[in-house]
C-alpha positions as CSV (number, residue, x, y, z in Angstrom):
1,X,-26.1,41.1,27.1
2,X,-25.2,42.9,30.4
3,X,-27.6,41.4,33.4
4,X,-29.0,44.1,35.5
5,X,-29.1,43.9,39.1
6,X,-31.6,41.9,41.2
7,X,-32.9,42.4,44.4
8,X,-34.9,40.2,46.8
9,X,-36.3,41.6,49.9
10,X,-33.9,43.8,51.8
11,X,-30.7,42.0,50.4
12,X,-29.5,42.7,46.6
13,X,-27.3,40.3,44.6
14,X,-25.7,41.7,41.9
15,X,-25.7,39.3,38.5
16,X,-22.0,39.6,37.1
17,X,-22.1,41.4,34.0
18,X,-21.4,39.7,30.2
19,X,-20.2,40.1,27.0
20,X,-18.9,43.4,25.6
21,X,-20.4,46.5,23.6
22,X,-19.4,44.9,20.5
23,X,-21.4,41.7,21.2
24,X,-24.3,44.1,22.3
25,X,-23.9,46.2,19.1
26,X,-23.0,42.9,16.9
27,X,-26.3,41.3,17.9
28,X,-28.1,44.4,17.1
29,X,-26.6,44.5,14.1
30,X,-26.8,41.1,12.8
31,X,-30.3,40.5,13.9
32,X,-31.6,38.9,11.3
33,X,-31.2,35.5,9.0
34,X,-29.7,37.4,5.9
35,X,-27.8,39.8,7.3
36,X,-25.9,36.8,9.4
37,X,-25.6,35.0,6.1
38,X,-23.4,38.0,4.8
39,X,-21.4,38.0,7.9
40,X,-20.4,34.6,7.8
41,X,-19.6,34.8,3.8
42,X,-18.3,38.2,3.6
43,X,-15.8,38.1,6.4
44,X,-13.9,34.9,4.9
45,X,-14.6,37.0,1.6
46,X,-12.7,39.6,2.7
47,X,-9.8,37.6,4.0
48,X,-10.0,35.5,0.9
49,X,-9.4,39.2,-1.1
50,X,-6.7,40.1,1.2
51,X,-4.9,36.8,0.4
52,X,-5.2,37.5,-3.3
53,X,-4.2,41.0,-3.2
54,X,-1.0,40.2,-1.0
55,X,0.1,36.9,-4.1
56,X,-1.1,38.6,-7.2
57,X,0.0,41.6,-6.8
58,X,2.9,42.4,-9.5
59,X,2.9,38.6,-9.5
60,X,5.7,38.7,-12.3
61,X,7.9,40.5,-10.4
62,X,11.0,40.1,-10.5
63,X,11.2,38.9,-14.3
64,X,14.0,36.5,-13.6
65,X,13.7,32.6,-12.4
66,X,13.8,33.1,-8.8
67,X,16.1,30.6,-6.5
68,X,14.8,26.9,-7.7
69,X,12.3,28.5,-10.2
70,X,15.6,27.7,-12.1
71,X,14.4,23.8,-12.2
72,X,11.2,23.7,-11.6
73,X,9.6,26.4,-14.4
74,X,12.2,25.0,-17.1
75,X,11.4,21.2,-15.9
76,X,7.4,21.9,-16.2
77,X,7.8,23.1,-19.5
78,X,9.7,20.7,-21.0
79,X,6.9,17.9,-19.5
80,X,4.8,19.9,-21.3
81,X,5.9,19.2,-24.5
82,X,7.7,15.5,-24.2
83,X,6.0,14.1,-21.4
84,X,9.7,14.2,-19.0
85,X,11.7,16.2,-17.8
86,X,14.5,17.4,-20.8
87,X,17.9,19.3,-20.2
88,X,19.1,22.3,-21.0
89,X,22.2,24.4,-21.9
90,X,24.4,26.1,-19.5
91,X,23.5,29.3,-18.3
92,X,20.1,29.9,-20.0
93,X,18.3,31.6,-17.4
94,X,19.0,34.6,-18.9
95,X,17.9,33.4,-22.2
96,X,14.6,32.1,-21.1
97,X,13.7,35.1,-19.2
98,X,14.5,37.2,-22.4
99,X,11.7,35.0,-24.6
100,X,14.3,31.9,-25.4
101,X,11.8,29.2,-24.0
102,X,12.9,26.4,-26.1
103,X,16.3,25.7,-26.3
104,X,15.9,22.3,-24.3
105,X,17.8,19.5,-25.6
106,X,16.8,16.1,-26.1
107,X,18.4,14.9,-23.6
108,X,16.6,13.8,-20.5
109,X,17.2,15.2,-17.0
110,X,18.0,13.5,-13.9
111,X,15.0,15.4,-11.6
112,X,15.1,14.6,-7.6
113,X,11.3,15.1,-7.0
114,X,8.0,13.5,-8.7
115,X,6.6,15.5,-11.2
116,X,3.3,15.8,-10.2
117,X,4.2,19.4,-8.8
118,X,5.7,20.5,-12.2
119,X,2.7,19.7,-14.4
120,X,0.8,21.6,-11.6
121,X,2.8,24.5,-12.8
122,X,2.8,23.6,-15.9
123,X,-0.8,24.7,-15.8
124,X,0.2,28.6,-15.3
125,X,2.3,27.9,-18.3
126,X,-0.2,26.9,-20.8
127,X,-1.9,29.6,-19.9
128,X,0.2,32.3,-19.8
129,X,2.6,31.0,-21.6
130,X,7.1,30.5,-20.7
131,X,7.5,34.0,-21.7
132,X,5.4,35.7,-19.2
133,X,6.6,35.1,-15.7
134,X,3.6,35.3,-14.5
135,X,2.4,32.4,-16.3
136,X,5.7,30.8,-14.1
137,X,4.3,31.7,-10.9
138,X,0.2,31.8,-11.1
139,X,-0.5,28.3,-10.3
140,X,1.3,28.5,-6.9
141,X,-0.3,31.9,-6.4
142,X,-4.0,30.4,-6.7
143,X,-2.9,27.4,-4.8
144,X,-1.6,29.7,-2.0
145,X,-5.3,31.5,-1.9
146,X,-7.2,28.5,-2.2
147,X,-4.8,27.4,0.8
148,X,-6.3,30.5,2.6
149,X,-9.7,29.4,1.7
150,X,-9.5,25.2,2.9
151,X,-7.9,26.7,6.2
152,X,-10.9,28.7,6.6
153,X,-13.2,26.2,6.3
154,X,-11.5,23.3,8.5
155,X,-11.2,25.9,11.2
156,X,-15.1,26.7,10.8
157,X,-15.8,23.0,11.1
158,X,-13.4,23.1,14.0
159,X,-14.7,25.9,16.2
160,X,-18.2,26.5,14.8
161,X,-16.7,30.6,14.6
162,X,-16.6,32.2,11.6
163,X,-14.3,35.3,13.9
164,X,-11.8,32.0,14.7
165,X,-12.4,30.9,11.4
166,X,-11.6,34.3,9.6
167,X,-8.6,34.7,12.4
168,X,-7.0,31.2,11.2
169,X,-7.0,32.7,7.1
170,X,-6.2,36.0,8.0
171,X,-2.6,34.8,9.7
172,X,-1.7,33.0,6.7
173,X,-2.9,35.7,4.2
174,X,-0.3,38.0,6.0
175,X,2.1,35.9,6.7
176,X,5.6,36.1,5.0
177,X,6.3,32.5,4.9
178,X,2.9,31.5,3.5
179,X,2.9,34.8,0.8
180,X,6.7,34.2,-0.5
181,X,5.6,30.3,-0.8
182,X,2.9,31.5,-2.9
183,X,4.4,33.8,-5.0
184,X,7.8,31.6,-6.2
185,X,7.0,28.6,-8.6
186,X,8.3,25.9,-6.3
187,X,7.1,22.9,-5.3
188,X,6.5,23.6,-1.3
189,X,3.4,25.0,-1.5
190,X,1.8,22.4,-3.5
191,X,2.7,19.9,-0.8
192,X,1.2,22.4,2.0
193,X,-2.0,22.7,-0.4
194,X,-2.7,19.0,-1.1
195,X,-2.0,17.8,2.6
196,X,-4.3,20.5,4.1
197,X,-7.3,19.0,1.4
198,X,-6.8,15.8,3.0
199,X,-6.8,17.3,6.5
200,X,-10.0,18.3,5.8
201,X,-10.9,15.0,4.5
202,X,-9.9,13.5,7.8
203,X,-12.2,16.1,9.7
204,X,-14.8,15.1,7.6
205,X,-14.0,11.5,8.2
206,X,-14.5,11.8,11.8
207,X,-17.9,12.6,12.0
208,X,-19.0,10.1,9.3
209,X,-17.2,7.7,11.2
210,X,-18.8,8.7,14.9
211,X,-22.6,8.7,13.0
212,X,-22.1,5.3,11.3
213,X,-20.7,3.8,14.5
214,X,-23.6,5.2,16.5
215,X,-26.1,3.5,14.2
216,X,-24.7,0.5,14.1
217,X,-24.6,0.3,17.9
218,X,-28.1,1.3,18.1
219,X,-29.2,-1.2,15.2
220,X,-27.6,-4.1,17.5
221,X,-28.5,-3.4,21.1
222,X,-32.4,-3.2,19.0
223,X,-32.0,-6.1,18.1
224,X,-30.6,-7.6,21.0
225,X,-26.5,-8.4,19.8
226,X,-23.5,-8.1,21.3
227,X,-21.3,-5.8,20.9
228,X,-18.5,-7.5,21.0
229,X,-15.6,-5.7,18.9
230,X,-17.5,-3.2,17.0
231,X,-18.1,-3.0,13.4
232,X,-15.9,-3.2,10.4
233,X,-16.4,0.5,8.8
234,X,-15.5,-0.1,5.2
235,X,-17.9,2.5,3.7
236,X,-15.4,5.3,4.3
237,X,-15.4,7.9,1.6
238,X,-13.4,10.5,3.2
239,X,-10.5,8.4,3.7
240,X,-10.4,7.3,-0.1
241,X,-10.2,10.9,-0.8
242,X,-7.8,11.3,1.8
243,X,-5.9,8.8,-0.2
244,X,-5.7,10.0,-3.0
245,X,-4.7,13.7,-2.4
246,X,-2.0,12.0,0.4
247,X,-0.7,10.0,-3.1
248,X,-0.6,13.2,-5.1
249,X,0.7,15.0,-2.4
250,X,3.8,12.4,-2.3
251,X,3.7,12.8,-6.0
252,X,4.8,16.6,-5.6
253,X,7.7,15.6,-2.9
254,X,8.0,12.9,-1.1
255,X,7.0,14.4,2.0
256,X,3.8,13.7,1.3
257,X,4.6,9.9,2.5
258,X,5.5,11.7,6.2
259,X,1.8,12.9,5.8
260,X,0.0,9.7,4.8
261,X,2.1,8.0,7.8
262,X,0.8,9.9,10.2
263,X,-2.8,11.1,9.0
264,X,-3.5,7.2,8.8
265,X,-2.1,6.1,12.5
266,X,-4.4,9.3,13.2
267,X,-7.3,7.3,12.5
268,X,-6.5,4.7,13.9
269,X,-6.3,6.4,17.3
270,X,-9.8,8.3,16.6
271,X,-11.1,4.7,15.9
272,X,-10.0,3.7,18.9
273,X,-11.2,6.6,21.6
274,X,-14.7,6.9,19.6
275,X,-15.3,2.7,20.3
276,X,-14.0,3.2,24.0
277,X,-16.4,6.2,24.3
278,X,-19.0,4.3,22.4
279,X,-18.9,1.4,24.9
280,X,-17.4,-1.5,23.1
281,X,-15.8,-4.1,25.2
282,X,-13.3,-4.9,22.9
283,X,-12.3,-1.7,22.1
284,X,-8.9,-1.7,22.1
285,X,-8.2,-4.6,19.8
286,X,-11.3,-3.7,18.1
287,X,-10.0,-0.2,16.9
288,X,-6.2,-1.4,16.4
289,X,-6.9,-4.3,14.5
290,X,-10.3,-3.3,12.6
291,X,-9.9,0.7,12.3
292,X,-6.1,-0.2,11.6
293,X,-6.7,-2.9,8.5
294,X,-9.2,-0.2,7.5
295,X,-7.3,2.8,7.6
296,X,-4.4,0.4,5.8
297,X,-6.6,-0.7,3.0
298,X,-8.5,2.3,2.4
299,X,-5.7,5.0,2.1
300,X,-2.0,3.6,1.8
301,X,-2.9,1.2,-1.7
302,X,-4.8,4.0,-3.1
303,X,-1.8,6.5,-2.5
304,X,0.5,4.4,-4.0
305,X,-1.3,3.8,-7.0
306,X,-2.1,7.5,-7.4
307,X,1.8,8.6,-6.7
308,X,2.6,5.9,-9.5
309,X,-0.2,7.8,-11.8
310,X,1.7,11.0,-11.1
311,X,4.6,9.5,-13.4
312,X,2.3,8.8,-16.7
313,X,4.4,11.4,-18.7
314,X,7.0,9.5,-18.3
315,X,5.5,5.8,-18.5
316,X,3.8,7.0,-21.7
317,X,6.9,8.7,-23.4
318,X,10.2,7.4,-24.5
319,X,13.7,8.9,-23.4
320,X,12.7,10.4,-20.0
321,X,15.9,9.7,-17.9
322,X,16.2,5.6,-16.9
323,X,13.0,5.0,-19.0
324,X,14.6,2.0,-20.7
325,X,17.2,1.6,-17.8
326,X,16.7,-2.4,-17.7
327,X,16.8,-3.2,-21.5
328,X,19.8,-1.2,-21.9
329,X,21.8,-1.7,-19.2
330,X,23.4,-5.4,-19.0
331,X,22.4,-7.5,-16.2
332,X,19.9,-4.8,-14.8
333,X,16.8,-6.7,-15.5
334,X,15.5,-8.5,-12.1
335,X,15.6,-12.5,-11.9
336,X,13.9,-15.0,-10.0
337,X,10.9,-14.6,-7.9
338,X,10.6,-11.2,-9.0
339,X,11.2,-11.6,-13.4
340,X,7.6,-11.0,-13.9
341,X,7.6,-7.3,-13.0
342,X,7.5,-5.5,-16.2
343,X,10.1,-3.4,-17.7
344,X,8.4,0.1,-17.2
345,X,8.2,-1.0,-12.9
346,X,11.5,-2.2,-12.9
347,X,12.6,1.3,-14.4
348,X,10.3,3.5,-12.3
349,X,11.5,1.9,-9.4
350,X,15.1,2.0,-10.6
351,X,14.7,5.7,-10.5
352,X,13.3,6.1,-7.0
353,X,15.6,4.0,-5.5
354,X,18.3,6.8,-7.3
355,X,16.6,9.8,-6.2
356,X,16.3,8.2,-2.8
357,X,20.0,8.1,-2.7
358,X,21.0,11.7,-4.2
359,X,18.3,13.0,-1.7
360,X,19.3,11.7,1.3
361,X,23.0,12.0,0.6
362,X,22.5,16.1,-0.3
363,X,25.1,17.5,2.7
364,X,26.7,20.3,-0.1
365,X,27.1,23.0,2.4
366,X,24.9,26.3,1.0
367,X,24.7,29.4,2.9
368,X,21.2,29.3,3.9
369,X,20.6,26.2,5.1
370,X,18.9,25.7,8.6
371,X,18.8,23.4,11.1
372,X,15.0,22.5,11.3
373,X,15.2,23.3,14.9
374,X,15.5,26.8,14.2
375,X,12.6,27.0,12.0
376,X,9.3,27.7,14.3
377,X,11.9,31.1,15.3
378,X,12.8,32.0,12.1
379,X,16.1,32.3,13.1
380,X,17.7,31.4,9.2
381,X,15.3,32.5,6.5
382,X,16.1,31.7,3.2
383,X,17.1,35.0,1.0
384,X,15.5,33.4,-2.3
385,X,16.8,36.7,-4.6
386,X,18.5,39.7,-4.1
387,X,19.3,42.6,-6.8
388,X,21.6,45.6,-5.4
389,X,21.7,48.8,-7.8
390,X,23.1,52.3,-7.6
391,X,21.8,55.4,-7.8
392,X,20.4,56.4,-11.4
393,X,20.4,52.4,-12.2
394,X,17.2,50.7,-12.8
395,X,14.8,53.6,-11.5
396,X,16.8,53.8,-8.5
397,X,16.4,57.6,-6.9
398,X,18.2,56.6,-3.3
399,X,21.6,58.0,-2.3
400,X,22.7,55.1,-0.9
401,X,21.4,52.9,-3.6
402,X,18.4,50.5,-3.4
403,X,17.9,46.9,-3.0
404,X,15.6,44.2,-4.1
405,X,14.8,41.3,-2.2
406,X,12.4,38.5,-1.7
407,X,13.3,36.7,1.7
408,X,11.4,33.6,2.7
409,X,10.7,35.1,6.5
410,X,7.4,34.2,8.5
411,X,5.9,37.6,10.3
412,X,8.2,36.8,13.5
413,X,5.7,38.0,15.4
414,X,2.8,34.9,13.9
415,X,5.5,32.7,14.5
416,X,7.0,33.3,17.8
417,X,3.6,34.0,19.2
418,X,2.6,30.6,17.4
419,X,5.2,28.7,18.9
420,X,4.1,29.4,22.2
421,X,0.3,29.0,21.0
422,X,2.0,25.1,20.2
423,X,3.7,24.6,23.6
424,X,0.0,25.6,25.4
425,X,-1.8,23.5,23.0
426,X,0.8,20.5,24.1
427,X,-0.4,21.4,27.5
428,X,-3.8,21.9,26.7
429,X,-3.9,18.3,25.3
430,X,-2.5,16.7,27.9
431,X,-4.3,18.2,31.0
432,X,-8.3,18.5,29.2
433,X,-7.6,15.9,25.9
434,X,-9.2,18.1,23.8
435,X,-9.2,16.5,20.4
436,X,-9.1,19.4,18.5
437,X,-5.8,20.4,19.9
438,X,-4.3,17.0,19.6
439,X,-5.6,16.9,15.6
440,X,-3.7,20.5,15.4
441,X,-0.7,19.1,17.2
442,X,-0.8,16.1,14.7
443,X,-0.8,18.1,11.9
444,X,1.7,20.0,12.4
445,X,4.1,16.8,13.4
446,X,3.3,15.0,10.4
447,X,4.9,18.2,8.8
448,X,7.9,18.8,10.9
449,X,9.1,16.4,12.8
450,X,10.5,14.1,9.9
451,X,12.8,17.0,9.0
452,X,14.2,15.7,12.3
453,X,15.9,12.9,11.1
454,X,17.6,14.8,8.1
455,X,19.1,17.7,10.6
456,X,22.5,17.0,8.8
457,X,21.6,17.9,5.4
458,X,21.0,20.4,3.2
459,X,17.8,21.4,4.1
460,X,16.4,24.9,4.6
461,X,13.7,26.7,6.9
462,X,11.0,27.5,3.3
463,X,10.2,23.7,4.3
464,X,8.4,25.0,6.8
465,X,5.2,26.0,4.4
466,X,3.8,22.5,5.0
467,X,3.2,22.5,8.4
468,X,2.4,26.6,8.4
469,X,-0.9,26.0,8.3
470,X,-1.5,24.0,11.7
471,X,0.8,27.3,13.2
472,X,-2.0,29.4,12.5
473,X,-4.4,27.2,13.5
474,X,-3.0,26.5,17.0
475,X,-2.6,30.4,16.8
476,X,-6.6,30.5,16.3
477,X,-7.2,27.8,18.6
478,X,-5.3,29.6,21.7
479,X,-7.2,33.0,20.9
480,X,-10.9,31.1,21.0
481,X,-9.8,30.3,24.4
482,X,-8.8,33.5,25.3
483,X,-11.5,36.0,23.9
484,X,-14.1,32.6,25.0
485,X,-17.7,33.6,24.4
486,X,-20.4,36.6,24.3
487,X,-21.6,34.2,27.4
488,X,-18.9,34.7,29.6
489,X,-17.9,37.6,32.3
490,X,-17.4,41.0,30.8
491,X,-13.8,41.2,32.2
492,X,-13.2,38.4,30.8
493,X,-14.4,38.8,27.3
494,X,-13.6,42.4,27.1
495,X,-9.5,41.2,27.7
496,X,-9.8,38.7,25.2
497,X,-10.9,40.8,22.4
498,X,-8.2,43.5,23.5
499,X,-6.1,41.2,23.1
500,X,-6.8,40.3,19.9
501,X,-6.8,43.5,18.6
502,X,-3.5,44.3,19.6
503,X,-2.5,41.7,18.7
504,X,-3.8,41.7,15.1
505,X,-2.6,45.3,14.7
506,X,0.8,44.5,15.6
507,X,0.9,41.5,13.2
508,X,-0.8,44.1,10.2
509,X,2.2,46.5,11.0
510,X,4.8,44.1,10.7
511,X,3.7,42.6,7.8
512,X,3.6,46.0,5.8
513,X,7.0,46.5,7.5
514,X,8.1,43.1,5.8
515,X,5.9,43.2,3.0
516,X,8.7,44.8,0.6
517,X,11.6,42.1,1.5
518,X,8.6,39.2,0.5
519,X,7.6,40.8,-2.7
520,X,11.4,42.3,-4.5
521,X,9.9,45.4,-4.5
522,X,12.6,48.2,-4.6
523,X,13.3,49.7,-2.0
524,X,16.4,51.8,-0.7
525,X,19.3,50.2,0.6
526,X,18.5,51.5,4.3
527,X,15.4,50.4,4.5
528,X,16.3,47.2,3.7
529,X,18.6,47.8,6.5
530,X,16.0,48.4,8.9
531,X,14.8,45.1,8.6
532,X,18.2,43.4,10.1
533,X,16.8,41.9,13.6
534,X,19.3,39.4,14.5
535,X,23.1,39.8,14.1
536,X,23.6,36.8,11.6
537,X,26.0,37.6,9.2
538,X,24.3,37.2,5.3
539,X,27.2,35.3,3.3
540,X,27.4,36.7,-0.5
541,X,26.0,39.7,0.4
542,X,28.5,41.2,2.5
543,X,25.8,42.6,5.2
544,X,25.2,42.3,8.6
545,X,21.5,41.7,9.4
546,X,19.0,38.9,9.4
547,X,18.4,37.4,6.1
């Protein structure tokens, strides 16, 4: 509310003005219990819609398996009906996009991820069924909304804003990279989805952990203890959760092991600051050695064992691929200190040791590969399909013929604005130790920085989905500083929601731009043009442009 002037005697001091005419009119407006209650549900709600809208709509579009949809739809289906992953003929894409969904062989397939990922897909298939591509493509669709949804709510928890909080889901409702992932049945957005849930878990953790601490504190200086190192904090519920989603999160790809690394040296570290600001003496050994053995024995076991559940299909069905490896391969079986490892472990382990070596030894050159230190630009997008047709063909009606495209490109201008939102958050942390910035920051490193280590394969800048969601939030983080609160000087607030406008109009124009080139809508040849940014030449396609 604006302050009006004061005067005292013959002398007037003039109280600076705050806030804005929309706080004045938003706390006229929402001046009661209720009608805050359908403000803080109904603007999520409406970015939750928006999210839906922009993954569901013509869903099954383009009826054809779409880049790795080519593995991952036929290799879900298949561990539908034999429990493993089965082969099948030469060039039957075709064929199973015209109704022909069961000409698998018997034969098993040699797969290079877990299959926890295809039986999530698998679920859109038993639904729909293998003939609808829908039914391909709808799991990953409602995982990419529910995506929109957690973010939501760890950025509520966050900044105790539900305009932050709607800002955070809004980004990735309209964001390219985040929609494309969401709309193609591959495996990506399942490991964004299940690392975000445990995320959350860990957001949850903290304050369980800072409560129980507190009261164990109390309970001893009452009763007249030491301190000493602190308490062991078994009782953690949050972190067995985070556990298991961090197991079936490695069960989708592997990645998901980068995740558990990190998340659980994470709480380590938050063990350690909340005994130092707690006043342990010992808190440095205390939260190293204690928080460490319980961060170990509450998360990393647990993950295991649940990645290991992810492969019961194949433990529980004869003739998946290496499934009787050791009893028919001469000399395989282990000796010695180790002969008392059953057949099925020496098999499953067996096969990850082989699709730990065709992984990391992928270097076949493909034309949109990236170096992941492009990716936070966007500077090589992945062009995921791409259908030219003349004019009269396929509904065509342009001149110069039309094209169909779905291009796995961020909104540049979310993700260039994001990557500086990241560099100020680095800053941020450093100079004030904020810990929300630094659990942003940590997030998005236990997503990206791994890919580090494997900039000489074949890897590609879609890989980016997993740590997409700590983009936006950095994104949401920078503007609560920026438009601050309906407290502070009207200058000040009144730039900051400018700002954000602007900003969010900009990002709403570009995404409409883009949203064509996500979706394989068709559109005319030189409009697709229009969309060529950067001068890097597109290989197979014979254009100039930026996809």
């Amino acid at each position: 509310m604006t302050a009006d002037p004061v005067t005292t005697g013959a002398f007037a001091s003039i109280v600076e003005p705050t806030g804005s005419r929309l706080d004045r009119w938003f706390a006229r407006t929402i001046n009661t219990p209720a009608r805050l209650r359908w403000y803080n549900w109904g603007l999520p709600a409406l970015v939750t819609l928006i999210a839906a809208v922009t993954r569901l709509w013509a869903l099954g579009d383009p009826h054809a398996l779409v880049f790795d949809e080519t593995f991952y739809v036929k290799d879900a289906w298949t561990l539908m009906h034999k429990g493993w992953e089965a082969a099948w003929p030469a060039n039957i894409d075709p064929r199973f996009a015209d109704g022909d969904v069961n000409a698998y062989t018997n034969d098993p397939e040699f797969v290079a991820h877990p299959p926890f990922g295809k039986w999530m897909i698998a679920a859109g298939l038993a639904l729909f069924g293998a003939q609808n591509s829908v039914g391909w493509r709808i799991s990953t669709a409602v995982v990419g909304i529910l995506a929109v949804v957690v973010l939501m709510l760890i950025a509520k928890r966050m900044f105790r804003s539900t305009l932050i909080a709607a800002l955070a889901g809004f980004l990735m409702a309209v964001d390219g990279n985040a929609i494309v992932m969401s709309r193609v049945a591959i495996l990506d957005n399942s490991v964004m989805f299940l690392a975000l849930l445990a995320f959350g878990c860990l957001l949850l953790d903290r304050t369980w952990q800072e409560k129980r601490l507190a009261a164990w504190i109390a309970r001893s200086r009452a009763e007249g203890h030491e301190l000493g190192w602190g308490p062991w904090l078994w009782w953690r519920p949050w972190l067995l959760l985070a556990g298991i989603l961090l197991g079936l999160d490695a069960g989708v790809k592997w990645t998901g092991f980068y995740f558990l690394a990190f998340f659980a040296v994470y709480v380590v570290i938050v063990d350690v600051l909340a005994r130092r600001r707690a006043g342990i003496p010992f808190w440095p050994e205390a939260g190293i050695l204690k928080g460490g053995v319980v961060s170990f024995v509450l998360m990393v076991p647990l993950a295991f064992v649940t990645y290991v559940g992810t492969w019961t299909g194949w433990l529980l069905n004869p003739g998946g691929y290496y499934r009787d490896w050791v009893q028919t391969t001469p000399g395989a079986r282990w000796t010695g200190l180790l002969s008392w490892v059953p057949d099925w472990a020496q098999n499953l382990w067996h096969y990850q040791a082989e699709m730990y070596g065709y992984s990391i030894n992928l270097h076949t050159p493909h034309p949109y590969q990236a170096n992941p230190l492009t990716w936070l630009l966007m500077l090589r997008p992945t062009s995921m399909y791409y259908v030219g047709t003349k004019l009269g063909v396929d509904g065509c009606t342009s001149q110069g013929g039309c094209s169909s495209a779905i291009t796995e490109l961020g909104n540049p201008i979310i993700w260039w604005a994001g990557t500086a939102a990241l560099i100020y958050l680095i800053y941020r942390l450093i100079r004030y130790r904020n810990w929300r910035h630094g659990m942003i920051l940590m997030g998005l490193a236990a997503g990206y920085l791994p890919w580090m280590l494997y900039a000489g394969r074949t890897i590609f800048t879609f890989y980016s989905i997993a740590f997409a969601p700590y983009l936006y939030l950095a994104l949401a983080a920078t503007f609560a500083l920026i438009v601050g609160r309906p407290t502070d000087a009207s200058y000040r607030r009144v730039r900051g929601l400018s700002l954000l406008a602007a900003f969010l109009i900009v990002v709403v124009i570009v995404s409409v731009f883009f949203y064509p080139l996500w979706t394989g809508m068709q559109i005319p040849f030189w409009y697709w043009q229009m969309h060529m940014w950067l001068p890097n030449v597109v290989t197979g396609i014979g254009t100039i442009g930026w996809i």
